[in-house]
N, C-alpha and C positions, 0 to 999 in steps of 0.2 A: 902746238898745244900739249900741257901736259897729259901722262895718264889719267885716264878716266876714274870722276871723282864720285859723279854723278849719274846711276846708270837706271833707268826706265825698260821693264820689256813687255810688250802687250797691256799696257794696264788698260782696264774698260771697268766703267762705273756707269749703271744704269738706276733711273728712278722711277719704277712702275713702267709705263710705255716707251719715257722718256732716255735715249739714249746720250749720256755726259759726254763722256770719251768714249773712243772706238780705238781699240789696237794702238795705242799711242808709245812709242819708242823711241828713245834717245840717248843721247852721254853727255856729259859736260867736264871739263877739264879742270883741275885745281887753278883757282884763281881766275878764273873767267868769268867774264857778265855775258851772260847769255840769255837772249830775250824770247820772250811767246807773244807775238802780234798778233792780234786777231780783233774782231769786233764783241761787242759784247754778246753772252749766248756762244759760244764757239767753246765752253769748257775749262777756258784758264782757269775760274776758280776752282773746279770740283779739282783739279790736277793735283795745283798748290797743295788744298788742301788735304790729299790723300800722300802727299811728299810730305807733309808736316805730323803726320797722323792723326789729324783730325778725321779721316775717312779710308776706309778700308776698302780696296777694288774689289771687286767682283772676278774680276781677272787681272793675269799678267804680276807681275815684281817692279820691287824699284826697292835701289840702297841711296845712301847717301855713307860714303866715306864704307868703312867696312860693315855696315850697321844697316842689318831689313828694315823697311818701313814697318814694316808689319809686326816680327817678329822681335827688334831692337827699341820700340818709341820710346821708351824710358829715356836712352841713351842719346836716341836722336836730338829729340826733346829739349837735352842740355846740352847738348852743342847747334843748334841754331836761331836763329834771331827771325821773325817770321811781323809782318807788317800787311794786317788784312788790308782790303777792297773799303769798309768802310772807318772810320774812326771809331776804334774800339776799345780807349782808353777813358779812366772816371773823370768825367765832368767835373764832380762834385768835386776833386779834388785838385790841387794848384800843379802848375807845372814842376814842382821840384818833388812834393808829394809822389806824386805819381811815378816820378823816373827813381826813388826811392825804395817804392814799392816792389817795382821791378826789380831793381840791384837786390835786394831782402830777399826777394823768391827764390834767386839763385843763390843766394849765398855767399853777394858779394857786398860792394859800395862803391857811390859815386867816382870818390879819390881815386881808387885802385884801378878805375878802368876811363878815370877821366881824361886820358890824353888820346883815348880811341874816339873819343863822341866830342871834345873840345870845339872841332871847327862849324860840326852842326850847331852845340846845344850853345856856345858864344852868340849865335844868332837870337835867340829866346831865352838865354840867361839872366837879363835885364829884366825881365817879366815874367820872371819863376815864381811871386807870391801871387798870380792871376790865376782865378780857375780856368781847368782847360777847356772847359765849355765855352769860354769866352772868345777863346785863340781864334784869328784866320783859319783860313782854309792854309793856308801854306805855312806857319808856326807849328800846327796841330800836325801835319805831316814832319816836322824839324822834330819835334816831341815823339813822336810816334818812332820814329825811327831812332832817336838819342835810345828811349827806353830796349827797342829791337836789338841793338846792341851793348847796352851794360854790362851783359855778360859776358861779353867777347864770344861770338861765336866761330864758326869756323865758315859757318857758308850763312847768306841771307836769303829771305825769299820775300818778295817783297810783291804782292797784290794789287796791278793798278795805283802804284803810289801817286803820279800827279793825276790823276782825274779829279776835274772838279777845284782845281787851284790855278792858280795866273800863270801866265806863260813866262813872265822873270822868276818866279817861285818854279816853274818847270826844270828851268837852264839852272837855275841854284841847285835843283838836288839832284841833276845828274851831271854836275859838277863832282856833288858831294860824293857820289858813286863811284867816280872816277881815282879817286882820292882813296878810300874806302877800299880799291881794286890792288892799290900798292900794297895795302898793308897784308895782303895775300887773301883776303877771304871770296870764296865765291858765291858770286851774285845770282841769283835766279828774279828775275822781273817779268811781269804779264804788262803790256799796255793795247789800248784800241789804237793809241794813236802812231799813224804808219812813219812818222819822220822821226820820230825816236828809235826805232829799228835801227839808223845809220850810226849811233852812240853805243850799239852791243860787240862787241867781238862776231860773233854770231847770232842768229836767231832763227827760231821754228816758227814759220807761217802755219794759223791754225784756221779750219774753218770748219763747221758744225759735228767738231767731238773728236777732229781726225788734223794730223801733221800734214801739211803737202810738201812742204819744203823745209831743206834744215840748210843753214850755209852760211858763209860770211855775207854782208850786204852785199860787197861789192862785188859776188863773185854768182850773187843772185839778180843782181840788175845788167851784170853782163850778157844775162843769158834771156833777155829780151830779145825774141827774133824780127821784131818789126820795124820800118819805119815809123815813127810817132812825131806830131807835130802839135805844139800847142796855138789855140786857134781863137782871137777874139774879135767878136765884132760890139756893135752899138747895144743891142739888146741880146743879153745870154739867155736871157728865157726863148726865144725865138731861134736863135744861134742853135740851141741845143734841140729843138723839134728839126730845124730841117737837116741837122747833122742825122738826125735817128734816121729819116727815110734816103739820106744820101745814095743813089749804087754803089757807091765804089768803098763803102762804109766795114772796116773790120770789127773797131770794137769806138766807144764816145762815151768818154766820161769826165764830170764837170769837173774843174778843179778851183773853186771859186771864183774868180772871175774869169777863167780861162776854159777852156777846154780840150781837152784830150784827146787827139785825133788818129787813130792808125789805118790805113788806108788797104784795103782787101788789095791791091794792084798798086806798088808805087811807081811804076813806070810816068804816069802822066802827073804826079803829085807834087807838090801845091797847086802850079796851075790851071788843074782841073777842078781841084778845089774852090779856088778863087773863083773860077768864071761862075761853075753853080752859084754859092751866094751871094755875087753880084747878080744873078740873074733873079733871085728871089728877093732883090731889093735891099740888101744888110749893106752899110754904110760903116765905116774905121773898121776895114777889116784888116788884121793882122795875123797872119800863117809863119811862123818859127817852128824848124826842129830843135828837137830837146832828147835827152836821153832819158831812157825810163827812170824813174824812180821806184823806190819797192811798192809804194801803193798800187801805179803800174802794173807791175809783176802778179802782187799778188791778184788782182781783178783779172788777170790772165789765168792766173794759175786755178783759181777761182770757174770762173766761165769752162775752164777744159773739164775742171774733174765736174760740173754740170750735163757735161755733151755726152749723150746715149754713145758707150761703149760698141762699135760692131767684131766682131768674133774675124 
């Protein structure tokens, strides 16, 4: 990885009781996508937007390139391309309107930075005299991001961009990210959802304000210590109650039709598996190991920082 482009120390943002972030620290390399997983509530947005300077911490620093959040936002401000959580471009006005707008604020135009945004805004170019209000959920995300980059920035940050869009509209724009990665700018992206994590260079597991983990995927799913076996029978709703009272039970969790099994003792495992629910009656049962996945991981990593610390 290059030297560090992107650097985060202590930042903490609090709202009245409510704690955003806690101590939240990282770096990020020129040219890298580097992701923040987490579920919603876990902070991503307050993060973003105190890195874009929308929001000022309470605590800690953070730069982007040689420029304080804080201290530089003028600066920052024109060098990045930033794509909220919700759709936050004017309705009222049509898709070319709008990407217009945008290019004018910087003080640029479409032509001049059309060969940056061509293979998104080709997708929605056809339908540039339509208001955006009217667009898909996944056009409206093509738009959103054409307009994020007009400017040519240097780094993106990009909010939850597929939530709430189809899952070929998912794989299209982290396609398009990919693509995007050549032409050297770096990526900062928030998602909930844990299989997109495998599409970052890196990413920070986050969970209620606080980092647990920072790492490549795959160097985060190696360090799953357990046996884990995925486990279906006829009825999951049931499957998944006598998994919870099993003994020999470490951790269970569903994985839509299947479920997630790691066994407190794998010495006697599957087979002891199998005979319990055969003995409580489950019919097509099917026990396979599998290697974690990061959801996995994090629900482990999850559960620890849960468990009462002893001195």
């Amino acid at each position: 990885m290059d030297e560090s482009f992107i650097e985060a120390a202590g930042l903490t943002k609090t709202f009245g009781p409510i704690t955003a972030i806690s101590d939240v620290s990282f770096h990020v390399g020129k040219g890298e996508l580097f992701g923040f997983i987490g579920p919603d509530g876990t902070g991503k947005t307050t993060l973003f937007r105190i890195l874009t300077t929308l929001l000022l911490p309470d605590k800690g620093s953070a730069r982007i390139g040689s420029h304080d959040v804080v201290k530089n936002f003028r600066e920052i401000r024109k060098n990045i391309g930033y794509m909220a959580g919700r759709f936050s471009l004017y309705k009222d006005l049509t898709v070319e309107e709008n990407l217009k707008f945008y290019a004018t604020i910087f003080d640029t135009t479409i032509e001049e930075n059309y060969h940056l945004i061509r293979n998104i805004y080709s997708h929605i170019e056809p339908f540039k005299k339509r208001l955006a209000g009217n667009l898909s959920g996944g056009m409206k995300q093509k738009l959103a991001l054409s307009c994020a980059l007009i400017h040519k920035p240097d780094t993106l940050v990009l909010d939850e961009p597929t939530t709430g869009v189809d899952a070929v509209s998912r794989r299209e724009f982290w396609e398009m990210l990919k693509e995007l990665k050549k032409e050297g700018i770096t990526i900062l992206v928030s998602t909930p959802y844990m299989d997109e994590a495998s599409l970052c260079d890196r990413v920070a597991l986050m969970q209620s304000g606080r980092i647990m983990e920072i790492d490549t995927p795959a160097a985060i799913t190696s360090q799953y210590p357990y046996a884990l076996f995925a486990v279906r029978a006829g009825n999951i709703n049931l499957l998944l109650n006598d998994l919870e009272v099993y003994e020999n039970r470490r951790s269970v969790q569903p994985f839509g039709q299947t479920v997630h099994f790691a066994p407190a003792n794998a010495a006697n495992e599957p087979e002891g598996l199998r005979k319990y629910l055969e003995s409580r009656g489950h019919s097509g049962i099917r026990i396979e190991p599998i290697h974690a996945g990061i959801e996995d991981c994090f629900m482990m990593l999850m559960t620890n920082s849960e468990q009462p610390k002893t001195e």
